[in-house]
Each structure stands twice: as C-alpha cells, then as structure tokens.
C-alpha beads as a LAMMPS data file, in Angstrom:
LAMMPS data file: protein, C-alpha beads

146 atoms
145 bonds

1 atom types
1 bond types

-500.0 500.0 xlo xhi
-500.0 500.0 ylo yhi
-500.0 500.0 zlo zhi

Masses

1 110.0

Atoms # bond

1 1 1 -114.575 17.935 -352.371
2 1 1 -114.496 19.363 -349.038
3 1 1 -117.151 22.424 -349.160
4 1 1 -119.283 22.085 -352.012
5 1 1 -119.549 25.329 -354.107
6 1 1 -122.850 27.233 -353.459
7 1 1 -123.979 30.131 -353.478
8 1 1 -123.931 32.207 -350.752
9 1 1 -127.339 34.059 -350.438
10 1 1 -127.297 37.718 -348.511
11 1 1 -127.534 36.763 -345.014
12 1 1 -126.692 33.121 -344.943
13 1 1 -124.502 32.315 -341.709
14 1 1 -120.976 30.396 -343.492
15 1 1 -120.097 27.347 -341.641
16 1 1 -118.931 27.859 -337.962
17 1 1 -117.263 25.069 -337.656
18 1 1 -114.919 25.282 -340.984
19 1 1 -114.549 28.914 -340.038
20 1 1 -113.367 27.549 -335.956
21 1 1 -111.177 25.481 -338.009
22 1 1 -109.562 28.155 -339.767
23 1 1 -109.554 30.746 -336.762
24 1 1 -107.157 27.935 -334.941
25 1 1 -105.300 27.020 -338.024
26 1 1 -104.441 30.783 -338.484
27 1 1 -103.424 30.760 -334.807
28 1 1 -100.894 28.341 -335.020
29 1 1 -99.389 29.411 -337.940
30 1 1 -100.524 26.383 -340.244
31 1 1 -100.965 27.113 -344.136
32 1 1 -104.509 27.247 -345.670
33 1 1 -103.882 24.010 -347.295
34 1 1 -103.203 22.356 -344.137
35 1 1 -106.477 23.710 -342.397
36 1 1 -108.247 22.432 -345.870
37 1 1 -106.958 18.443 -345.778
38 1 1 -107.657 18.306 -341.955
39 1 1 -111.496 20.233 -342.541
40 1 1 -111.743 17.495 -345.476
41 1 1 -110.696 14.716 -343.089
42 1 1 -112.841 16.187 -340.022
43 1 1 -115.980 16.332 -342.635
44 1 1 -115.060 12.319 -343.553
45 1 1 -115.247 11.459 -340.121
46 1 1 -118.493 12.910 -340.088
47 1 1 -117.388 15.590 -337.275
48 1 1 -118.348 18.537 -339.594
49 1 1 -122.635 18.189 -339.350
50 1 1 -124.847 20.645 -341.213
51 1 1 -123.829 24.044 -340.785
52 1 1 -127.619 25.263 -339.647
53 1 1 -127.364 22.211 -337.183
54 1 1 -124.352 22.607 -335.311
55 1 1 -124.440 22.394 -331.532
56 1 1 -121.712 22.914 -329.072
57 1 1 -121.398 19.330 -328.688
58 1 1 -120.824 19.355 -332.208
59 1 1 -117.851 22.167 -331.896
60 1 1 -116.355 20.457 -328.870
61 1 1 -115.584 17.011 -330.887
62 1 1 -114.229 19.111 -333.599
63 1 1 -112.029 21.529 -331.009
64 1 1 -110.972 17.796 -329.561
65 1 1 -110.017 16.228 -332.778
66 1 1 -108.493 19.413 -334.322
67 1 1 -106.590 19.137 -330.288
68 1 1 -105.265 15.662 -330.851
69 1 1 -104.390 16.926 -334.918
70 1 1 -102.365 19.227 -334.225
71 1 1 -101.002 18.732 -330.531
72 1 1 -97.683 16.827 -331.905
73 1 1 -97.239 19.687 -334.794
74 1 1 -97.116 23.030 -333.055
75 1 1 -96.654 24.697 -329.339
76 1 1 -99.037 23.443 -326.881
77 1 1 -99.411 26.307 -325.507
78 1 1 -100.167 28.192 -328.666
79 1 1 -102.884 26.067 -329.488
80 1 1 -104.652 25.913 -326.765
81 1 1 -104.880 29.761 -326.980
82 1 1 -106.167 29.438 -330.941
83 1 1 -108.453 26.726 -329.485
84 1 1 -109.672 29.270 -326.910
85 1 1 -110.070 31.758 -328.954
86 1 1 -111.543 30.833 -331.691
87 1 1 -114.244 28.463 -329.366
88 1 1 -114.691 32.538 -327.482
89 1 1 -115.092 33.948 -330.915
90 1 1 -117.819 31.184 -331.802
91 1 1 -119.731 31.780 -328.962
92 1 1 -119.726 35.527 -329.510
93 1 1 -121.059 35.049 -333.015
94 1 1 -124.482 32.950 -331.650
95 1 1 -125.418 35.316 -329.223
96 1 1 -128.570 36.706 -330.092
97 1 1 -128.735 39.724 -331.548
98 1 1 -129.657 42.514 -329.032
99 1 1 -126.860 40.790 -326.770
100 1 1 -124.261 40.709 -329.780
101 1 1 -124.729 44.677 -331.023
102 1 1 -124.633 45.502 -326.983
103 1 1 -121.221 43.602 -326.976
104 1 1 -119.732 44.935 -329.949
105 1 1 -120.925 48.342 -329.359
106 1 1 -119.268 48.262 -325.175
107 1 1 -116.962 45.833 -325.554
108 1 1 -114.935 46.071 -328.989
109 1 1 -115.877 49.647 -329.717
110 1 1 -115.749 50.671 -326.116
111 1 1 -118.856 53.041 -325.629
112 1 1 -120.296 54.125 -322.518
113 1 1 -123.278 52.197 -321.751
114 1 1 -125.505 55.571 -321.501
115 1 1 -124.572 56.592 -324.721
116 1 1 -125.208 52.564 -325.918
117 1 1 -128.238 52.734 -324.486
118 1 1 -129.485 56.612 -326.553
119 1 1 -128.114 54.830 -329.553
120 1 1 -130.391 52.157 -329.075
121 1 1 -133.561 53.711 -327.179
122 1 1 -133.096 51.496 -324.436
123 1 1 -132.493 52.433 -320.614
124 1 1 -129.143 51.861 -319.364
125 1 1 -129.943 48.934 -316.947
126 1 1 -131.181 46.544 -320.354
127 1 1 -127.925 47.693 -321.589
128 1 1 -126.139 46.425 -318.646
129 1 1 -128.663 43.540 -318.302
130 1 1 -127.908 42.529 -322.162
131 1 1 -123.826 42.577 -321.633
132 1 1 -124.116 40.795 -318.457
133 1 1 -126.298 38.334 -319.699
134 1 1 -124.076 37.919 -323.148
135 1 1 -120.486 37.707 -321.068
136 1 1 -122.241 35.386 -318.875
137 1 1 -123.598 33.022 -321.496
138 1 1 -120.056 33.230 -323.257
139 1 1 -118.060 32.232 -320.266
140 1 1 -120.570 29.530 -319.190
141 1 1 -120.391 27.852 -322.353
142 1 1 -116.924 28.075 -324.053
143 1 1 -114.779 25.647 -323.935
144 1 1 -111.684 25.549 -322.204
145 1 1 -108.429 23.079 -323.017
146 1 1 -107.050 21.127 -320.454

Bonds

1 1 1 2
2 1 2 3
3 1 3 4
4 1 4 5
5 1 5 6
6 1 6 7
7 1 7 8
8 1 8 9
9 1 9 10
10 1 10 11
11 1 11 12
12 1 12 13
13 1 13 14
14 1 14 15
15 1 15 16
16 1 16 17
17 1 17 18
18 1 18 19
19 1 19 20
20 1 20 21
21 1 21 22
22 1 22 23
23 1 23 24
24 1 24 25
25 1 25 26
26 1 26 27
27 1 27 28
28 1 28 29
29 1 29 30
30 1 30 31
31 1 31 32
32 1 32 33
33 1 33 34
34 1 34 35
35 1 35 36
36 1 36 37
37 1 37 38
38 1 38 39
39 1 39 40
40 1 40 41
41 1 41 42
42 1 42 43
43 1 43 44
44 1 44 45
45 1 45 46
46 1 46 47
47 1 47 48
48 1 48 49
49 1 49 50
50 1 50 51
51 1 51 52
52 1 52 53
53 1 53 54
54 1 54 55
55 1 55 56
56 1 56 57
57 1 57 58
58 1 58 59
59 1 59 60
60 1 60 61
61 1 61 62
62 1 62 63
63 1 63 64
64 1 64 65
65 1 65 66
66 1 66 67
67 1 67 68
68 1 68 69
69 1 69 70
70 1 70 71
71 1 71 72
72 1 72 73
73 1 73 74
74 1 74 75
75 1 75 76
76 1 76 77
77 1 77 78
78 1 78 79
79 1 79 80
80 1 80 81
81 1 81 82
82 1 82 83
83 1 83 84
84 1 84 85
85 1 85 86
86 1 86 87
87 1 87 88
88 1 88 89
89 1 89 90
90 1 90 91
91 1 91 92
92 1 92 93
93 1 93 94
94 1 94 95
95 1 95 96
96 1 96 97
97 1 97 98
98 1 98 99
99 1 99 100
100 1 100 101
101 1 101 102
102 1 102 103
103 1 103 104
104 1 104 105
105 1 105 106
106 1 106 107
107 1 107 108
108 1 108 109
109 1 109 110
110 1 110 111
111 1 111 112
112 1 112 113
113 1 113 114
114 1 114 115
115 1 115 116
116 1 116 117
117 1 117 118
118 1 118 119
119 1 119 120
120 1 120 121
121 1 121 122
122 1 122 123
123 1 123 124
124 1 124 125
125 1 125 126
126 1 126 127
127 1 127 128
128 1 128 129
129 1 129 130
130 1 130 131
131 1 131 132
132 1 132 133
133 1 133 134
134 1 134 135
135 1 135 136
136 1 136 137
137 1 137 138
138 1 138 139
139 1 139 140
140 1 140 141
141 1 141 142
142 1 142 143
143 1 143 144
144 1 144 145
145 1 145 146
C-alpha cells in the first residue's frame, strides 16, 4: 500500500513530499489515481524517506523524478510552473513560525506591516526583518526547473 493508514494526531505535519506530489499532479491536470501509482512507485524507489526526515535534497530527487515522469505526458511549460510552485509552496510551509504568520499575515492577507506588527506586539522593523528574512530563505532555497 502506498501510505499506510494512521492516525493522524492534532498537530502532526502530513507528508510534504506526497502532498508536493499532489500540488504538481493537480497542476497539470493529472487524476488522483495517477498522482497515487507514481507516489507508490516514487516510495518503491525509495525517493519518498520518512516524512519527519525529509530534506531538500530529498524534495529535489522527487521534483526530478516526478520531472522526468511526467515531462513526455503534459506541457512542459505547465509543469515546470506546478513544479515551481508547489517546491515555493513547500518552502513556505517550513519556515519557522514567527517568519510563516509574518508572511501570511503581509503577504496573502495583505496587512500593513504597522498594523502586523500591533497584532503581534512586535516593532515594525522585526516585522520587516521576519518577511525579509522568510522571502529571502524561500528564494534562496527553492528549486527552479531548467
């Protein structure tokens, strides 16, 4: 079986790479089943490690292999944009906290960093610090397709 049933305790992080592999089947259009055989074959090839373990080496060999999976089914150009995406959405979800709720709070839910910074008790300049240092770190580190 390809994820073994267990129960999900409150709090438990779900598998980031199964859910990368979903975020770029969804992006190209692929069915859920699809997505499932090639997770089951990336997992048999031993590309899917320990979801508590998972480095961005790890991710990169699985963004390569889904890459060479799936390059002869869809658009090129398509999937590299699901690849980027969903290797931009990992790296937003392991940011660190206090860098993540800065992001979501400017970024996605576009406050002004004054009032982000009153919501928070913090001075505007770790606000800016936090973002800076978060869209920094994201950049740096994500993977981009050739």
């Amino acid at each position: 079986m390809l994820l073994p049933h267990r129960r999900v305790e409150a709090g438990a992080r779900p598998d980031r790479l199964v859910a990368l592999i979903f975020h770029v089947i969804a992006g190209v259009g692929i069915s859920r089943r699809t997505a499932v055989r090639i997770a089951r074959d990336l997992r048999g090839e031993g590309l899917l490690p320990d979801p508590v373990l998972v480095s961005r080496e790890d991710r990169d060999r699985v963004v390569s292999a889904l890459q060479l999976v799936l390059e002869s089914r869809v658009d090129k150009g398509l999937l590299a944009k699901a690849l980027e995406d969903a290797v931009l959405l990992d790296e937003y979800r392991a940011l660190p906290a206090p860098q993540r709720v800065v992001v979501e709070a400017v970024v996605e839910r576009r406050r002004s960093i004054p009032t982000v910074a009153a919501e928070l008790g913090l001075s505007p300049e770790e606000v800016r610090t936090r973002l800076n240092e978060a869209l920094r770190g994201v950049a740096a580190s994500a993977w981009v397709s050739p």
